[in-house]
C-alpha positions as a Markdown table, in Angstrom:
| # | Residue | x | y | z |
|---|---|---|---|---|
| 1 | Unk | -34.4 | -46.9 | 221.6 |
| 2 | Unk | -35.2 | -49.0 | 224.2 |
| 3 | Unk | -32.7 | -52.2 | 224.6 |
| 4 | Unk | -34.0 | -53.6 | 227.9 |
| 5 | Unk | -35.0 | -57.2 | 228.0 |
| 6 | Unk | -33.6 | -57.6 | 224.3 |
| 7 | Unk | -31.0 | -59.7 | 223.0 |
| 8 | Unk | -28.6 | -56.5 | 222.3 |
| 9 | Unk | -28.9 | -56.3 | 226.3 |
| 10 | Unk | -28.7 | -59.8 | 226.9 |
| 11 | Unk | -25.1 | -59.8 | 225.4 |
| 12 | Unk | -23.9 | -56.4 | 226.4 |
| 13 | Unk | -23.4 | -55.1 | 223.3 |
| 14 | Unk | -22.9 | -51.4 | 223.2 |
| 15 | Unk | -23.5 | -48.7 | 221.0 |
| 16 | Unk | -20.4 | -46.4 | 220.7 |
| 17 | Unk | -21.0 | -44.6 | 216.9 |
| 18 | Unk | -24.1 | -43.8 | 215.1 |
| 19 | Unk | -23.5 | -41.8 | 212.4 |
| 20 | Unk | -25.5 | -42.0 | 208.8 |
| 21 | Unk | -24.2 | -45.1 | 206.8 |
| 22 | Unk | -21.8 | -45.9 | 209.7 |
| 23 | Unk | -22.3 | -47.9 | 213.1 |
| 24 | Unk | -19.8 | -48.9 | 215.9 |
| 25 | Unk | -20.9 | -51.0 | 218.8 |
| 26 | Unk | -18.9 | -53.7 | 221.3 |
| 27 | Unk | -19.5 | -56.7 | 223.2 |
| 28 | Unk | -17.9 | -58.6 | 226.0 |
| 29 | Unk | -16.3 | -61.8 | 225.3 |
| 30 | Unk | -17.4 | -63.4 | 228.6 |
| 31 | Unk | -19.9 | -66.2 | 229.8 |
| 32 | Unk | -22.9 | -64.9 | 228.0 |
| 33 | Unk | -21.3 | -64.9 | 224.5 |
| 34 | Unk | -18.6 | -67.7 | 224.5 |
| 35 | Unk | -19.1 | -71.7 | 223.0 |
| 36 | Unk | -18.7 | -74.4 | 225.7 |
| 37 | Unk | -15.2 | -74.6 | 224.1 |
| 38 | Unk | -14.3 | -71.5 | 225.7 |
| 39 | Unk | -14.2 | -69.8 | 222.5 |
| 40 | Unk | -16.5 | -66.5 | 221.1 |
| 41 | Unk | -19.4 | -68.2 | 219.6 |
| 42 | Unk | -20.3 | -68.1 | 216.4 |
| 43 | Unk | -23.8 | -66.9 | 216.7 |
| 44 | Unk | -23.1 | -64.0 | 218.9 |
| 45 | Unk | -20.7 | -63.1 | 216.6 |
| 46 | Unk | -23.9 | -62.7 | 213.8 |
| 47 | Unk | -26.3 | -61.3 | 216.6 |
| 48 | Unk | -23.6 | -58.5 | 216.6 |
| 49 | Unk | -23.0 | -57.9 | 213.0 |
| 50 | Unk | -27.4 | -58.0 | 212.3 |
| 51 | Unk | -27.8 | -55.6 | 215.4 |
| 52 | Unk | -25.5 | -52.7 | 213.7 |
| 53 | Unk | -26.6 | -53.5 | 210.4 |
| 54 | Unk | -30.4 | -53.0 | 212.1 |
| 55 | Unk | -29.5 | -49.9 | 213.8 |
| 56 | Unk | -27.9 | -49.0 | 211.0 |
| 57 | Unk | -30.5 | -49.5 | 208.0 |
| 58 | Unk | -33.0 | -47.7 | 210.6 |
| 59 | Unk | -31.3 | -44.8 | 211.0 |
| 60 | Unk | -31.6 | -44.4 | 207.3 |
| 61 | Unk | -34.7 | -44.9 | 206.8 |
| 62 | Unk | -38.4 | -42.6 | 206.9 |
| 63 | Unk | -39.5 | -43.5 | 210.7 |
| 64 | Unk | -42.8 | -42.5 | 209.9 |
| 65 | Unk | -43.1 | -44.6 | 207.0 |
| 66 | Unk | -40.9 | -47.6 | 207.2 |
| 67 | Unk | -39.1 | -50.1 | 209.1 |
| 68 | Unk | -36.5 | -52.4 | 208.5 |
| 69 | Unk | -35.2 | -56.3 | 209.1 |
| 70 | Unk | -32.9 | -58.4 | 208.5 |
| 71 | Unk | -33.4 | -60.5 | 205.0 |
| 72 | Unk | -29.9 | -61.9 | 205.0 |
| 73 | Unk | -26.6 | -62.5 | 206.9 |
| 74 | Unk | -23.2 | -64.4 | 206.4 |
| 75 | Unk | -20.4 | -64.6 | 208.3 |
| 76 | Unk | -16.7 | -65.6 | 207.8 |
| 77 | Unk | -15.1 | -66.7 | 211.4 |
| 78 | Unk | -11.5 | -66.1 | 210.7 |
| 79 | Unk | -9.6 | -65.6 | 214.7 |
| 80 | Unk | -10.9 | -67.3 | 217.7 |
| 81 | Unk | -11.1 | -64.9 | 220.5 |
| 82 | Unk | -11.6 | -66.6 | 224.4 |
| 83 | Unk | -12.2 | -63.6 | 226.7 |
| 84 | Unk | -12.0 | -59.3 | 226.1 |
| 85 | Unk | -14.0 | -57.2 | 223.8 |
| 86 | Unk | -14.9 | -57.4 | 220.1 |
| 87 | Unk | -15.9 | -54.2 | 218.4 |
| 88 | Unk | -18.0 | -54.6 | 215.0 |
| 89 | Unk | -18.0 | -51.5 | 212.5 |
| 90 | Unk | -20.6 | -51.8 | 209.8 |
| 91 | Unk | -20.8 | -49.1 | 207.0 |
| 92 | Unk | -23.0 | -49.2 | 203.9 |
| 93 | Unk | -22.0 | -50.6 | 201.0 |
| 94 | Unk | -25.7 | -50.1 | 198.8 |
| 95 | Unk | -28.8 | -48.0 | 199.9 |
| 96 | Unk | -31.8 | -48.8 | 197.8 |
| 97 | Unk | -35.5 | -48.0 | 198.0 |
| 98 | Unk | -35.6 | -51.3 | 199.5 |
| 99 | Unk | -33.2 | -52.9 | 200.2 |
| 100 | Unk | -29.6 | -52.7 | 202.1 |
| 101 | Unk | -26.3 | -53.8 | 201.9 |
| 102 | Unk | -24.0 | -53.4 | 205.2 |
| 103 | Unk | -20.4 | -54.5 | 205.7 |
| 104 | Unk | -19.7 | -55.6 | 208.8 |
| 105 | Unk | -15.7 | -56.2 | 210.3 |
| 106 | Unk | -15.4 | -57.6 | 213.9 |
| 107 | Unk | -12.1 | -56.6 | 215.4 |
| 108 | Unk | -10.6 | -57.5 | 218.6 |
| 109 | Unk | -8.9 | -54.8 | 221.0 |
| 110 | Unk | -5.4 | -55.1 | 218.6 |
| 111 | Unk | -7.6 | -54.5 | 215.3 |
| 112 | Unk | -7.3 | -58.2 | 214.2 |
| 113 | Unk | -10.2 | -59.3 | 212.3 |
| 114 | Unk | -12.4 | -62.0 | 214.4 |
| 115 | Unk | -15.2 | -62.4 | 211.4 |
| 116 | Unk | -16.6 | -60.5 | 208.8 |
| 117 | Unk | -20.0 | -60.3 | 207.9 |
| 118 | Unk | -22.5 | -58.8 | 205.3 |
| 119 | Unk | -26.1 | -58.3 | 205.9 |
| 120 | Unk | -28.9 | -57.3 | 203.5 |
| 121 | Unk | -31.5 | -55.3 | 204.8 |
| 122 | Unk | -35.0 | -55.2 | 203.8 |
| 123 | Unk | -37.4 | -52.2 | 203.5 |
| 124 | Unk | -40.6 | -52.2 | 204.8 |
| 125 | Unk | -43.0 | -50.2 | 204.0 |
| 126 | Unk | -45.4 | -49.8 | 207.4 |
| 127 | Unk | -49.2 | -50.3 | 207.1 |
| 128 | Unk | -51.5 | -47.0 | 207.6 |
C-alpha cells in the first residue's frame, strides 16, 4: 500500500498492527494535526479513526472482487491533547456481506481516552 502523497502521510499517521478484525496506528500531535487553539483537532482526530477503519475493512475483504469506503463516522472528543502522540485501536464490532461496523478508541501515551469513534464501512462490489 502505497501512502505517499495521501492524507495518512500528510499527518504522519503510522501503521503499527494489522491483524484481521484489529488495527493499531499513531499520529503526532504537532503542527500538521493541531487547531489554531493549540489543541488536537477535531478532524484529524476522524481522519485517524476512518484510515484504520479503511485499512481495516480492506484487509477483510476479497481484493480481487471488492473494495471498501467509508459510509459513516462519528466521533465523541472527550480529552484535549496539545502536543505527543495519539494511538487509535479499531476492532470489528459487525462484518457483513456489505457492510462494517469498526470501533475506534484514541488514547494518548498514558492510555486516556482522547475520542472515540465508530465507523461503518461499506462494501463494494468492483466492476468487471
Amino acid at each position: 500500500m502505497n501512502l505517499e502523497n495521501t492524507l495518512i502521510n500528510a499527518l504522519g499517521i503510522e501503521i503499527t498492527t494489522l491483524e484481521k478484525g484489529k488495527v493499531v496506528a499513531t499520529m503526532p500531535v504537532d503542527h500538521r494535526t493541531r487547531q489554531p487553539f493549540g489543541l488536537l483537532h477535531g478532524g484529524a482526530s476522524v481522519a485517524l479513526a476512518e484510515t484504520v477503519a479503511s485499512i481495516g475493512a480492506f484487509e477483510l475483504v476479497d481484493k480481487e472482487t471488492e473494495s471498501v469506503a467509508g459510509l459513516e463516522i462519528n466521533a465523541n472528543h472527550v480529552r484535549g491533547k496539545r502536543e505527543g502522540i495519539v494511538t487509535a485501536i479499531a476492532t470489528v464490532l459487525h462484518q457483513g456481506r456489505t457492510t462494517m461496523v469498526w470501533d475506534i478508541k484514541i488514547v494518548d501515551e498514558d492510555d486516556k481516552l482522547i475520542c472515540v469513534s465508530r465507523c461503518t464501512m461499506a462494501v463494494i462490489k468492483k466492476s468487471k
